[in-house]
C-alpha positions as CSV (number, residue, x, y, z in Angstrom):
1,X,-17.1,-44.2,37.9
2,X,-15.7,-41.4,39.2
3,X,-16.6,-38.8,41.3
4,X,-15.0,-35.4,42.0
5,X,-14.2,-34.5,45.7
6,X,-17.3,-32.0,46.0
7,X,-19.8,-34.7,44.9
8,X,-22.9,-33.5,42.8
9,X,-22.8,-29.6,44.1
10,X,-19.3,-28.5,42.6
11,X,-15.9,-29.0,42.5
12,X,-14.8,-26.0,43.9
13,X,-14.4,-27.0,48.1
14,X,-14.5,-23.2,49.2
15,X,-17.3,-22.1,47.6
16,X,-18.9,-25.3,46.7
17,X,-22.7,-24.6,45.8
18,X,-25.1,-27.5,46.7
19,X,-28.0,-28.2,44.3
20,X,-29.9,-29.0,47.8
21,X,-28.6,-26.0,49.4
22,X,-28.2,-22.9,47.5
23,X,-31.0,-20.9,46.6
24,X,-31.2,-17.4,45.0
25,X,-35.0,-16.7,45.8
26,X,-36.1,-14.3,48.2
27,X,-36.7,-15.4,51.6
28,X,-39.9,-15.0,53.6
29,X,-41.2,-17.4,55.9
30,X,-43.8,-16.5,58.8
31,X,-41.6,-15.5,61.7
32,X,-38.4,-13.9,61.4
33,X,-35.6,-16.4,63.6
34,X,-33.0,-13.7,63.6
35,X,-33.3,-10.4,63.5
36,X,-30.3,-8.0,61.8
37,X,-27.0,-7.6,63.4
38,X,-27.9,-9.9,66.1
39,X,-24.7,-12.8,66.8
40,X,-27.3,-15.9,67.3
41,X,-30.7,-17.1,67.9
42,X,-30.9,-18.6,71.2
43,X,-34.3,-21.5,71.2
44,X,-35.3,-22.8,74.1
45,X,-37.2,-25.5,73.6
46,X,-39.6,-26.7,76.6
47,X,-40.9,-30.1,74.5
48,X,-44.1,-31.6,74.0
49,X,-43.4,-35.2,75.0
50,X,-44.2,-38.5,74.0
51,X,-48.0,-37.7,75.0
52,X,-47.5,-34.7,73.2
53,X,-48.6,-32.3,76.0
54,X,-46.0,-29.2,76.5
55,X,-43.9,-29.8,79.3
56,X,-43.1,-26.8,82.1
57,X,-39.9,-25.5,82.1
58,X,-39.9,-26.7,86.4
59,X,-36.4,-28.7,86.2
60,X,-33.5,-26.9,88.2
61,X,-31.2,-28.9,86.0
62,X,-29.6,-26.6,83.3
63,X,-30.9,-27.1,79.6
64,X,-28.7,-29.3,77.3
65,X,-27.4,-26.6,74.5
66,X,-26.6,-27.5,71.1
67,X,-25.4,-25.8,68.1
68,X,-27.1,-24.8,65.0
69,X,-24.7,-23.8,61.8
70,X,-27.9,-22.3,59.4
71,X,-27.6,-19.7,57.1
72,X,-30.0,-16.9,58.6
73,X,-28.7,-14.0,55.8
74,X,-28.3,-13.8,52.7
75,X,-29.3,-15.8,49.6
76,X,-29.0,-19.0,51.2
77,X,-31.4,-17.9,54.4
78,X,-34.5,-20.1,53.2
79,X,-32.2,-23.0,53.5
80,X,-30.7,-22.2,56.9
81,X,-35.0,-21.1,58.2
82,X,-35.0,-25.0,57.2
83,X,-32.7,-26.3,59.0
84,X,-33.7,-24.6,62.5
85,X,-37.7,-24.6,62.5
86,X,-37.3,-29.2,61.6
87,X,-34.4,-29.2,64.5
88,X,-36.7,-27.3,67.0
89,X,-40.4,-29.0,65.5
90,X,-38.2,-32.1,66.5
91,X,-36.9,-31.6,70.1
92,X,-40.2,-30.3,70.7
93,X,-42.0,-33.6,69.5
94,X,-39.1,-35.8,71.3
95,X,-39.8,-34.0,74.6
96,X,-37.4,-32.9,77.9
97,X,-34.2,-35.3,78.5
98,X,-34.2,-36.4,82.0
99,X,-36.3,-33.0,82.8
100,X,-33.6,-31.3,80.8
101,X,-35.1,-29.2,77.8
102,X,-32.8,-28.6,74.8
103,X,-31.6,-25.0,74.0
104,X,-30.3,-24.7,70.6
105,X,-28.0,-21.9,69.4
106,X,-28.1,-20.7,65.9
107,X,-25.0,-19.1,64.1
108,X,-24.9,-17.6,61.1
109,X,-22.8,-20.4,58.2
110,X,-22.0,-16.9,55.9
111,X,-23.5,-18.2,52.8
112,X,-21.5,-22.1,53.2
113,X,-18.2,-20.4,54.2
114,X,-16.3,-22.9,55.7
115,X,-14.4,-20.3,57.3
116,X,-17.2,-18.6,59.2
117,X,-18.3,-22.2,60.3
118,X,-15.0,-23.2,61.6
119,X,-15.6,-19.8,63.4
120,X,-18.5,-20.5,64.5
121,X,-18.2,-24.1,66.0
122,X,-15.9,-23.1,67.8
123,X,-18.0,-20.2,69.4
124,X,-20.9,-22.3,70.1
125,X,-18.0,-24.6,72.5
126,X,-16.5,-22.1,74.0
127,X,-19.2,-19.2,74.3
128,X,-22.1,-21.3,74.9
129,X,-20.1,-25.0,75.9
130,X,-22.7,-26.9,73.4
131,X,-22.8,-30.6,73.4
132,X,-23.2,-30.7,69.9
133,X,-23.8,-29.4,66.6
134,X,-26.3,-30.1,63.9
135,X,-27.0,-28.1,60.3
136,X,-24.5,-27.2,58.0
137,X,-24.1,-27.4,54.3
138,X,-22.1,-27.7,51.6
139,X,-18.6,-26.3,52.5
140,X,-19.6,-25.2,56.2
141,X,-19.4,-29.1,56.8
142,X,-15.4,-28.8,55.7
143,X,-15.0,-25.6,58.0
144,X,-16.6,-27.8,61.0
145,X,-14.2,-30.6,60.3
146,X,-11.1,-28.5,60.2
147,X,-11.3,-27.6,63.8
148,X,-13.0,-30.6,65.0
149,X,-10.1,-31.9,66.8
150,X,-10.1,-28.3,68.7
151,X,-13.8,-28.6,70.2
152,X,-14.1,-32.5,70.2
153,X,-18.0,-32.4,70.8
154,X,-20.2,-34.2,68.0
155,X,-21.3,-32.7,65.1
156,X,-23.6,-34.0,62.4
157,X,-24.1,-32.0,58.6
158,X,-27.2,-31.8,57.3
159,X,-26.6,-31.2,53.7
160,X,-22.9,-32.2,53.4
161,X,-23.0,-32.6,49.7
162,X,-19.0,-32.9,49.2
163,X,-17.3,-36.8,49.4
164,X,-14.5,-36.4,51.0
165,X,-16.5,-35.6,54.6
166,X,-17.3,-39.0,54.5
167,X,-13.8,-40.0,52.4
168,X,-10.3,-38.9,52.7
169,X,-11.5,-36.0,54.9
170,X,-13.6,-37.7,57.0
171,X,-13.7,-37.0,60.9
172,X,-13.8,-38.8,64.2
173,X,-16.0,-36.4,65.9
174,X,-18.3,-35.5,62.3
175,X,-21.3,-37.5,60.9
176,X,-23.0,-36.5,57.5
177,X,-26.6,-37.1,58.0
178,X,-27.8,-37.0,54.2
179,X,-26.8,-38.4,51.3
180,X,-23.8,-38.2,50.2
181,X,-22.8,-37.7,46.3
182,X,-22.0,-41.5,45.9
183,X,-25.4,-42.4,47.2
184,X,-27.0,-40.1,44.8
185,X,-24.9,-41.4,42.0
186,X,-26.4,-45.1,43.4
187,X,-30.0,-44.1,43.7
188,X,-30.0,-42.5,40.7
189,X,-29.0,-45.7,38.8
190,X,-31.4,-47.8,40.6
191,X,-34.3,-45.4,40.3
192,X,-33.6,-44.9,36.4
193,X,-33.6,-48.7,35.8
194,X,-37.6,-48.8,38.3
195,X,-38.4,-46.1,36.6
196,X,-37.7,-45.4,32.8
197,X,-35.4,-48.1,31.2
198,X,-36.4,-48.0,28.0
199,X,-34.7,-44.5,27.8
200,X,-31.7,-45.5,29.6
201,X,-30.2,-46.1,26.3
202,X,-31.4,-42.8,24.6
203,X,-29.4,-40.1,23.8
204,X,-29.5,-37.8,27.1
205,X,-28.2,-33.9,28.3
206,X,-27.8,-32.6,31.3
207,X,-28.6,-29.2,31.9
208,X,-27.1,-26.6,34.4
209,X,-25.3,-23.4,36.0
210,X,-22.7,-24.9,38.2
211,X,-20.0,-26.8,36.2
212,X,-18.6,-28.4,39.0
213,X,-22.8,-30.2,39.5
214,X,-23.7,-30.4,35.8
215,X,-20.5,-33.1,34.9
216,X,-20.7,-35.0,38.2
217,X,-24.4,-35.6,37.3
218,X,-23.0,-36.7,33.6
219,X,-20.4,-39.1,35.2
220,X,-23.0,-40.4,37.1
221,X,-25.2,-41.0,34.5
222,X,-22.8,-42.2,32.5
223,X,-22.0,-44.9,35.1
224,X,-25.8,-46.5,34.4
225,X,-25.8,-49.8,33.1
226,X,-26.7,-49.3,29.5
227,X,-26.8,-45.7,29.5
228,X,-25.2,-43.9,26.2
229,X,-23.1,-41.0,27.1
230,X,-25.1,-37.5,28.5
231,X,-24.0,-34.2,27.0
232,X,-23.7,-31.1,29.4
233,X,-25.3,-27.7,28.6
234,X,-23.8,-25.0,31.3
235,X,-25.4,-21.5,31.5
236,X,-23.7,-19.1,33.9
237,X,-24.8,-19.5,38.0
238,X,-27.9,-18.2,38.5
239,X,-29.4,-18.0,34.8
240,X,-33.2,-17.2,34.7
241,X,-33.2,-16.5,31.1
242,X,-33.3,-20.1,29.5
243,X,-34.2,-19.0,25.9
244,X,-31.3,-19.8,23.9
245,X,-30.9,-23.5,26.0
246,X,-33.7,-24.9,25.7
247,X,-33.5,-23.9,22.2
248,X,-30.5,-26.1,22.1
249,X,-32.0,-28.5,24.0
250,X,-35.2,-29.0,21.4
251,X,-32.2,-29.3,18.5
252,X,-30.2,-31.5,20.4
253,X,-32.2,-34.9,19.5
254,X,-32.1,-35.7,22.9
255,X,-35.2,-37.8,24.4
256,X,-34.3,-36.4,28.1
257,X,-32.9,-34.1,29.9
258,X,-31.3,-34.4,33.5
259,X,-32.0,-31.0,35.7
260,X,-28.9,-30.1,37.4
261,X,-29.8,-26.3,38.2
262,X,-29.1,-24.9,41.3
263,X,-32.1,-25.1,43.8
264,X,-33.5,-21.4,43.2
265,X,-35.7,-18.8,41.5
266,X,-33.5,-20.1,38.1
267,X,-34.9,-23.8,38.8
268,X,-38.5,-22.4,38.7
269,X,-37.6,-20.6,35.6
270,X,-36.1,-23.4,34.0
271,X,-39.5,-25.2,34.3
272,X,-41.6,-22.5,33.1
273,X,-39.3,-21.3,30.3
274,X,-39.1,-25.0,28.7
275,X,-42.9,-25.7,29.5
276,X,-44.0,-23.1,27.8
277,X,-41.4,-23.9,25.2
278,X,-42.6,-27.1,24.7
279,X,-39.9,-29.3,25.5
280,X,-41.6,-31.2,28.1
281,X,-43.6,-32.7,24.7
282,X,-40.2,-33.2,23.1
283,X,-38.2,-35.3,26.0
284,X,-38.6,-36.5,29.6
285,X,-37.8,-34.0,32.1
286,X,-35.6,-35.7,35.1
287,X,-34.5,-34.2,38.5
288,X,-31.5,-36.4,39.7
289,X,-32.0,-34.9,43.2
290,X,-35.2,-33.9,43.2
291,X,-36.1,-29.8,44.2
292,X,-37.4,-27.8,47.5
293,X,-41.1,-27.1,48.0
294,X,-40.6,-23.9,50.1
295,X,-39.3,-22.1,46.7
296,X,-41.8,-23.7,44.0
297,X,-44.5,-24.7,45.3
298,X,-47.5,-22.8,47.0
299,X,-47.6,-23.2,50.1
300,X,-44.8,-24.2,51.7
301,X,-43.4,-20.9,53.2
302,X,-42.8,-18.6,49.8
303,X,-44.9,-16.9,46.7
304,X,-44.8,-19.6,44.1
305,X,-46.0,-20.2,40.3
306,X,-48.9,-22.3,39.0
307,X,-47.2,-22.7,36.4
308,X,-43.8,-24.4,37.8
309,X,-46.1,-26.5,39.2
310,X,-47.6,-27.3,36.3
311,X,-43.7,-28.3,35.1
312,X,-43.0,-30.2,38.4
313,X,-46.2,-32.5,37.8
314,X,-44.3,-33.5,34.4
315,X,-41.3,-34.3,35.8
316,X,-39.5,-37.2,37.2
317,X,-37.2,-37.2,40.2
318,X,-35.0,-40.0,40.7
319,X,-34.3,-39.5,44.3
320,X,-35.9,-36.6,46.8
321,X,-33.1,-35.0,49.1
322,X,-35.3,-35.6,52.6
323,X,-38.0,-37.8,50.9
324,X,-41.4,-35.9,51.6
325,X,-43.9,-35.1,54.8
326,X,-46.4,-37.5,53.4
327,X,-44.1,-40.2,54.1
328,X,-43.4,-38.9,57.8
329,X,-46.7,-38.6,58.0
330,X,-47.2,-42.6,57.7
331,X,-46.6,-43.1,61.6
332,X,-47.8,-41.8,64.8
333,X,-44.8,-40.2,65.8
334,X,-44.2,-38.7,62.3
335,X,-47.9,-37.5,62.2
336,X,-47.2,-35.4,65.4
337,X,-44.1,-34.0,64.1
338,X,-45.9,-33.1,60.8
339,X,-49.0,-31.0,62.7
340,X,-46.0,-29.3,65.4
341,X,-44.7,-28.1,62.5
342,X,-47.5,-26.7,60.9
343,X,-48.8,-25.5,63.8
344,X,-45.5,-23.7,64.1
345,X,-44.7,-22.4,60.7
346,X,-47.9,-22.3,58.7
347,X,-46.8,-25.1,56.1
348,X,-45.6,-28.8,56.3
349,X,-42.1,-29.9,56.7
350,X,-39.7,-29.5,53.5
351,X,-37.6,-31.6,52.2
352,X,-34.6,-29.7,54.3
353,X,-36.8,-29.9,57.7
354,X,-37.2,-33.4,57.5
355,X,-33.5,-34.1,57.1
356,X,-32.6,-32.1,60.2
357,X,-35.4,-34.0,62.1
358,X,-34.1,-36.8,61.5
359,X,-30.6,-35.8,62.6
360,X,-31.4,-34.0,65.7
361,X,-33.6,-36.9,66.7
362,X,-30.7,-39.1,66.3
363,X,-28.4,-37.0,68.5
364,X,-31.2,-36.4,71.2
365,X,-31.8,-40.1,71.2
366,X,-27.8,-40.7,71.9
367,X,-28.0,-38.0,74.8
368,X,-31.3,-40.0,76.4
369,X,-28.9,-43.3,75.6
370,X,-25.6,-41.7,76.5
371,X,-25.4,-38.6,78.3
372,X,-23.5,-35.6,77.8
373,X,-20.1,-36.6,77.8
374,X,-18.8,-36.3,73.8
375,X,-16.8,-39.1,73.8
376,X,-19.9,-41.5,75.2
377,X,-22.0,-39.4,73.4
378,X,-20.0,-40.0,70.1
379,X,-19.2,-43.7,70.6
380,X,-23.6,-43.9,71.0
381,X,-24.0,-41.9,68.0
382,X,-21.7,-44.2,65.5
383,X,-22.4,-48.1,67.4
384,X,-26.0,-47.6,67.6
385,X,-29.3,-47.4,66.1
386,X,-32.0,-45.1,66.4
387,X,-35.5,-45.4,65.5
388,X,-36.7,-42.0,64.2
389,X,-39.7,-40.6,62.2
390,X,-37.9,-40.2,59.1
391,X,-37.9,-43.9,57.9
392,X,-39.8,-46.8,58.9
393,X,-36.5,-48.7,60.0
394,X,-33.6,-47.3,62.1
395,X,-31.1,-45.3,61.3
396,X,-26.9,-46.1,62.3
397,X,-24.0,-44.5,61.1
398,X,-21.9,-46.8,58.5
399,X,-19.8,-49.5,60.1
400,X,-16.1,-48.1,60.5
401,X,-16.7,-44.5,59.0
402,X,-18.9,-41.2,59.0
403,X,-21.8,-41.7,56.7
404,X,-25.0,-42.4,58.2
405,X,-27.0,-44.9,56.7
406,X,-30.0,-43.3,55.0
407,X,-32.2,-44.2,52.3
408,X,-32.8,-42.7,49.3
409,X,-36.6,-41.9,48.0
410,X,-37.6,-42.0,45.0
411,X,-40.9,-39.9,44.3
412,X,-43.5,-38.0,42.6
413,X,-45.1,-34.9,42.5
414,X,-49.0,-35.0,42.9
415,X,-51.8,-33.1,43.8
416,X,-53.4,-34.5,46.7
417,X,-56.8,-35.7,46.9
418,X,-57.8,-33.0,49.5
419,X,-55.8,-30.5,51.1
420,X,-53.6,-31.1,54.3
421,X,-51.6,-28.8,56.3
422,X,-52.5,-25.9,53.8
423,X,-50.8,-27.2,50.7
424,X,-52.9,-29.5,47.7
425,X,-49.9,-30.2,46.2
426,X,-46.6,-32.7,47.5
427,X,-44.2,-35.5,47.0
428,X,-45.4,-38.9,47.6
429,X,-42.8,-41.8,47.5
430,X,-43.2,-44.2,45.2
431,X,-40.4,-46.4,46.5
432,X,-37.4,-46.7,49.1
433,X,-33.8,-47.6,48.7
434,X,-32.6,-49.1,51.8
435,X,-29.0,-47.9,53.1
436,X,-27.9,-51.1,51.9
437,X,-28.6,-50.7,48.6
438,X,-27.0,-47.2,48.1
439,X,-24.4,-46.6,51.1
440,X,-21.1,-48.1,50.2
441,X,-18.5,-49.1,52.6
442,X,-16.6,-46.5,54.7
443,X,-13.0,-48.6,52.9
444,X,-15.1,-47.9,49.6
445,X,-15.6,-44.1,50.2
446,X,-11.7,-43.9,51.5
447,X,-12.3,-43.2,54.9
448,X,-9.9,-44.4,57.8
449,X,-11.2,-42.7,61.4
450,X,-8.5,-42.2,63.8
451,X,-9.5,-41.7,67.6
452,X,-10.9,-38.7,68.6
């Protein structure tokens, strides 16, 4: 199999659009984190500690800062509002460091321009001397890496959906903490063959706006034991008109159809349009990578449809990008982390929240292990483990490279049986696949880390 050097969001590095990532919808959550014209969000956050009462801000020790790369602008600001409130809900639930608290500073990505986050990592070392630096997506995890040997401090993306971060690009000092596109080309295999495999060997099409996305998602399906060759459909970026492809779609033969549509007011649309088209009764609707509750489902942050949700309950997702809050919500620490949050923001964790939990737990649990100093702090972050509310086992970064070991979830859509944390609807997992089953090897991925 092979895959192209942006993964599953694109092959275009510079502009590289992440199914996970991008998102056309409007953006409104219940606080504003940055307000026009203003450089960066500084968050102080005072912690609630492992009893889960809020600490006082009474150290004279000086706050540990780290860096957040998050879109706060733009058409890619829901995604970035993500990435902050499930860093902050975190430190919050992890508590003070050595009566430290943890003082994150947000900077705009520009829309996943790498050059703005090269821009910006630096800033947040030399401006504000952070320790590290979580968030970043698509190509703002490139921009990061290319001046990585400049501000040697730790970073670790959160949506790095481009290969060579963890292949011929990868980085001493960088970490992708989520799945990268050769997991996703792993889970989906393995979840196809739980899930479906007498339709393996149907005639399948993919569907999208991003050409780049739609044929890596073909080449991965293509790559399924027993599967028969997937046809591609592309409509231009950001279609919400579907009309004339699903009509293509219902003429094609095809039993399924695999969603690769941006994340966005055009996924929703999608789901509607061939609902009330009828193709749902024609063919199985699949979602490789599954889709984000804060922009179709109501609830979770923004105005959503009855009616996409409707579509959602009728299709299946192979593998969820951040698994889901009902699976946090399986442990004690997890549970606390789940009612911070809503507590917080008003709605439970997304998808994107619970990936940059996990991540900044991982780094705060290095700097209780390790300290401040980056190269300690780095050699923690890659050589150890770390138990965190994300998964029931811990997590470690792969043995000799820059992919951290993370499962893949494979999972439903439901209505709950009563409402929790405002919402009736959510993902429930219906199984894991452990690191080892989807991670390769860092040799595997083409990744060789020289010293930092």
């Amino acid at each position: 199999m092979m895959l192209t050097n942006t993964g599953p969001r694109g092959n275009r590095p510079s502009t590289a659009t992440s199914l996970r990532g991008r998102t056309r919808g409007p953006a409104v959550g219940p606080r504003k984190i940055l307000a026009a014209g203003i450089a960066a969000a500084v968050i102080l956050v005072t912690g609630c500690g492992s009893s889960g009462s809020v600490a006082q801000v009474s150290s004279s020790k000086d706050p540990i800062t780290v860096g957040i790369i998050a879109d706060m602008t733009g058409s890619t600001k829901t995604i970035g509002e993500q990435f902050i409130n499930g860093s902050e809900a975190a430190a919050k639930v992890f508590g003070p460091i050595d009566g430290r608290s943890v003082k994150f500073v947000a900077e705009d990505g520009g829309d996943f321009s790498a050059s703005t986050a090269a821009a910006k990592v630096i800033q947040l070392k030399t401006q504000y001397d952070a320790t590290a630096v979580l968030g970043m997506a698509s190509s703002e995890c490139e921009g990061a890496i290319s001046v990585a040997g400049r501000v040697q401090i730790p970073m670790i993306g959160n949506s790095c959906s481009i290969q060579d971060v963890v292949g011929s690009n990868c980085n001493y000092w960088f970490i992708n903490g989520a799945p990268s596109p050769a997991e996703d080309a792993k889970a989906m295999a393995i979840s196809a063959q739980k899930q479906f495999p007498g339709l393996i060997g149907q005639k399948w099409v993919v569907i999208g706006d991003d050409p780049g996305w739609s044929e890596s998602v073909a080449q991965y399906w293509d790559s399924v034991p027993g599967a028969s060759h997937a046809g591609v459909q592309i409509a231009p970026f950001g279609t919400v008109d579907w009309t004339p492809y699903i009509a293509k779609l219902k003429a094609s033969g095809a039993r399924a159809v695999l969603v690769a549509v941006s994340w966005g007011v055009q996924y929703a649309a999608f789901l509607q349009q061939a609902s009330a088209a009828g193709l749902f009764k024609q063919m199985q609707i699949v979602a490789p990578v599954g889709f984000p509750e804060n922009s179709m489902v109501p609830g979770y942050g923004t105005a959503a449809s009855s009616s996409t949700v409707q579509a959602l309950l009728a299709t299946k997702v192979l593998s969820q990008y951040g698994g889901s809050w009902t699976y946090v919500n399986q442990t004690p620490t997890g549970k606390r982390f789940n009612e911070l949050f809503y507590k917080s923001y008003g709605y439970p964790p997304t998808t994107q929240a619970n990936v940059a939990m996990a991540d900044t737990w991982m780094l705060l649990s290095a700097i209780k292990a390790a300290g401040t100093d980056p190269h300690k702090l780095m050699q923690a972050l890659t050589t150890r483990s770390f138990q965190t509310p994300d998964w029931t086992q811990p997590l470690s970064v792969q043995a000799g490279g820059r992919q951290l070991n993370v499962p893949a979830f494979a999972t439903t859509f439901e209505k709950l049986a009563q409402p929790q944390y405002g919402v009736s609807y959510a993902n429930k997992v219906l199984f894991v696949m452990p690191p080892s089953s989807v991670v390769g090897s860092a040799s595997s991925y083409g990744c060789h880390v020289s010293g930092g």
